[in-house]
N, C-alpha and C positions, 0 to 999 in steps of 0.2 A: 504493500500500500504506500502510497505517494505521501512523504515525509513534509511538515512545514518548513523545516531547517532555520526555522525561525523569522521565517516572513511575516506580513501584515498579513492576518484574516482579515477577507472580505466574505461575503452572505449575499449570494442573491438567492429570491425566494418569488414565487410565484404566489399568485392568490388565492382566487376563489377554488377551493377545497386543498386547502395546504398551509397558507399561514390564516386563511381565514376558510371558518365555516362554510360546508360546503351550504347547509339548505339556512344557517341564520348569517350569514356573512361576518360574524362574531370571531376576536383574535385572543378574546380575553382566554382561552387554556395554554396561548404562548406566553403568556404576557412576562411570566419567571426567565425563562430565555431571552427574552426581549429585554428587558431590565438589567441583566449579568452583560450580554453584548454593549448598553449604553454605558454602563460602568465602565467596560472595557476600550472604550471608544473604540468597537467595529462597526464598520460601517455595513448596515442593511441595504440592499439596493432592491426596492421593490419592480418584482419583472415580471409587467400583466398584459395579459386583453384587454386590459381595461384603459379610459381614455384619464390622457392628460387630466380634463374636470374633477374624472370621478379618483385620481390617486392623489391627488394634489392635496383634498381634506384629510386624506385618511395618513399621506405623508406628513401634516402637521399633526394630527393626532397620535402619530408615535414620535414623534421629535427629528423627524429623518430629515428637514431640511436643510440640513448640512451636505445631503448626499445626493448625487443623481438618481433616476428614477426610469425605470425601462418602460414604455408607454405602446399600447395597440400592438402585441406580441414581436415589437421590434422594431415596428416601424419607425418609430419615434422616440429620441429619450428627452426626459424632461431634467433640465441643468438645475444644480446647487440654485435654493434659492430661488429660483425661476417660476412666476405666476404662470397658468396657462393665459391665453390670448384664441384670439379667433381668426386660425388661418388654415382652411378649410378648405380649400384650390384641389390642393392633389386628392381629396374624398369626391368633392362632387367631381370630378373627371372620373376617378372610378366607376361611382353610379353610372355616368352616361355610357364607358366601354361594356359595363355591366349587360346594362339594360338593350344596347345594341346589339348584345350574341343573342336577344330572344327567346329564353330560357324560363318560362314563366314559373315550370317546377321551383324556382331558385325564388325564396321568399328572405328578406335581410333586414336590420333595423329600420333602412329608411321607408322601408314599406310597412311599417309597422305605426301604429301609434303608441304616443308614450304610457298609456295604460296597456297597451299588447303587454310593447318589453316589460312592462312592469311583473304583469302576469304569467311572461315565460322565463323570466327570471326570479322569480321575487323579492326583487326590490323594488322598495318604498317609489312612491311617485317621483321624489323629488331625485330619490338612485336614477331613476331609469331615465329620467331629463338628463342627466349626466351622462346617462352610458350611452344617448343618441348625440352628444355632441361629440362627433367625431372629428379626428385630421387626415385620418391616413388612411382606417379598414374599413370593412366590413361585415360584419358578423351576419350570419344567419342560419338558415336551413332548406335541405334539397329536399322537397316533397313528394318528388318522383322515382323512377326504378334506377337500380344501381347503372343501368346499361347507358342510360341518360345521363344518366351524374360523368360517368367515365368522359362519354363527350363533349361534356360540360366543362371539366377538369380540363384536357386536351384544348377545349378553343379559351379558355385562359390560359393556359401557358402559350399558345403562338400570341396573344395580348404582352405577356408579359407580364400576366397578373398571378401572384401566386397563393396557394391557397393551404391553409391552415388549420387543422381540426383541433379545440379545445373540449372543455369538459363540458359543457353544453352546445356549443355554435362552430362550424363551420367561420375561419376568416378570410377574405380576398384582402389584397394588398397587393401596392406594387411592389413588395420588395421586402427586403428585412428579416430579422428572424431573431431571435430569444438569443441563440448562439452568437450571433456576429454582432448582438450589442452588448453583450459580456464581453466581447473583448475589446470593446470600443473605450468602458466603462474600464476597463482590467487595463488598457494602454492610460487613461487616464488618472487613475487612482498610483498608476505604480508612479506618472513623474510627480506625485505629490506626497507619497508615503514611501516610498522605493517598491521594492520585491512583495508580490502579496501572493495570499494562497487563497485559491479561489473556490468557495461552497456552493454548489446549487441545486436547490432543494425543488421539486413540483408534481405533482401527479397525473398530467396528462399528456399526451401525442406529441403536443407543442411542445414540451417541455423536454423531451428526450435531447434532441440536441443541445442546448444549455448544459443537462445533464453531466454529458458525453465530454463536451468542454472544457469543464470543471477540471479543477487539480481533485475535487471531490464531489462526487454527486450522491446526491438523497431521493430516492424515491417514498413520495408518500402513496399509501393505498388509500384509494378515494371507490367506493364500494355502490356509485350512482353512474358509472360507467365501468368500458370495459380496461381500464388506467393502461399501465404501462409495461409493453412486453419485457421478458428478460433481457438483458442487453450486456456484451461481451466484456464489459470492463467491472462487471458483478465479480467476472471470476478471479481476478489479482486484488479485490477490495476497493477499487478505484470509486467503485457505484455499491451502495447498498441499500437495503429496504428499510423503512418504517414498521413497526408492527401496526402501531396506532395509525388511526385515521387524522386527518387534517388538522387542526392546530393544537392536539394533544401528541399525536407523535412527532411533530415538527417542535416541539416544545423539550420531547423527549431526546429527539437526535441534536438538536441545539445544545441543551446542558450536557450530553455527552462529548459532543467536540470539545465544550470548554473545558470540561474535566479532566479530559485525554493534555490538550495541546496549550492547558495555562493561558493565561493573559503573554501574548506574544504582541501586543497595540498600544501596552500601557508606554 
């Protein structure tokens, strides 16, 4: 298993069913973890589906705005400090390539109203006005047969658009990924702290490459889909499981990193 040698720990962690509640979106069975890491000044780098609006409260609600933030599964990260703003250009051109391959199987937030998302997500109103202001993806679901979906998938990729399965939503985008903003995030953190060793915790499709990335990956079990296959770096300890589900085993693999690997940030 891949040694810290005394680098800075960094944490990226995915959300919805991992550091937060899969059906209450709640973090509080991390929160013991999450308190030992602020002690320790590591840096959390929250890495979601979810938009700029909607990480931005939840980033000042754990005190992270000292630290970047991974935004729409990569498309986007949000900087130290940094308010969201409204610049929305590169979403609606997606809608329009979207909406021109003629795919009506293919239903996504913007066809949705804000009580839908509410209701296929459930979050609160004022959540789900959040999780439709988008920059960059998005999200939905294919209504039709897998045979359709393939052709579906295929005339987005000669687009350029690529596409992303989470733990509830399918995501389009032009681009991006969970993986290639950890390292964006991992070049940035090292010219400010030096040499970091990098954690990546999440439980679904999306999440495997971040995983894979990692100096260490955490798989949580999320038990409301079908999570995450075995993957080849389980077998040298690079990658390992959670027993617990989402923010109690994330709480659990948390205080054992720090138990194992000390305050290496003080």
């Amino acid at each position: 298993m891949t040694s810290t040698s005394g680098k800075k720990l960094v944490i990226f962690t995915d959300l919805d069913g991992t550091l937060l509640d899969h059906d209450t979106y709640s973090y509080k069975a991390a929160m013991p973890a999450i308190e030992r890491l602020r002690q320790q000044s590591i840096p959390l780098i929250l890495t979601s589906s979810k938009t700029a609006a909607e990480i931005e409260p939840l980033r000042e609600q754990l005190q992270l705005s000292a630290f970047p933030a991974i935004v729409e599964n990569g498309a986007g990260i949000l900087s130290q400090f940094e308010e969201p703003a409204s610049n929305d250009a590169e979403y609606q051109a997606l809608l329009i390539e979207i909406k021109r391959l003629g795919y009506d199987q293919w239903q996504g937030f913007a066809d949705w109203s804000v009580e839908e998302v509410s209701k296929l997500t459930g979050l609160s109103k004022t959540g789900a006005e959040l999780a439709k202001n988008r920059w960059y993806s998005e999200p939905g679901k294919w209504l039709g047969s897998q045979a359709d979906f393939n052709n579906f998938i295929s005339a987005l990729d000669k687009k350029g658009i690529a596409a992303n399965q989470g733990g509830r939503f399918w995501a389009l985008s032009y681009g991006g990924s969970k993986e290639l903003a950890l390292d964006k995030v991992k070049n940035l953190l090292t010219s400010q702290l030096g040499p970091v060793f990098t954690i990546a915790l999440g439980d679904g499709a999306n999440d495997i490459g971040m995983i894979r990335k990692a100096d260490m990956g955490i798989v949580i079990p999320n038990p409301h889909h079908e999570g995450i296959r075995s993957l080849p770096e389980e077998k040298n300890g690079n990658v390992r499981r959670a027993v617990s589900v989402g923010p109690v085993g994330w709480n659990e693999e948390i205080l054992k990193v720090l138990d194992r690997h000390g305050s290496t940030n003080g």
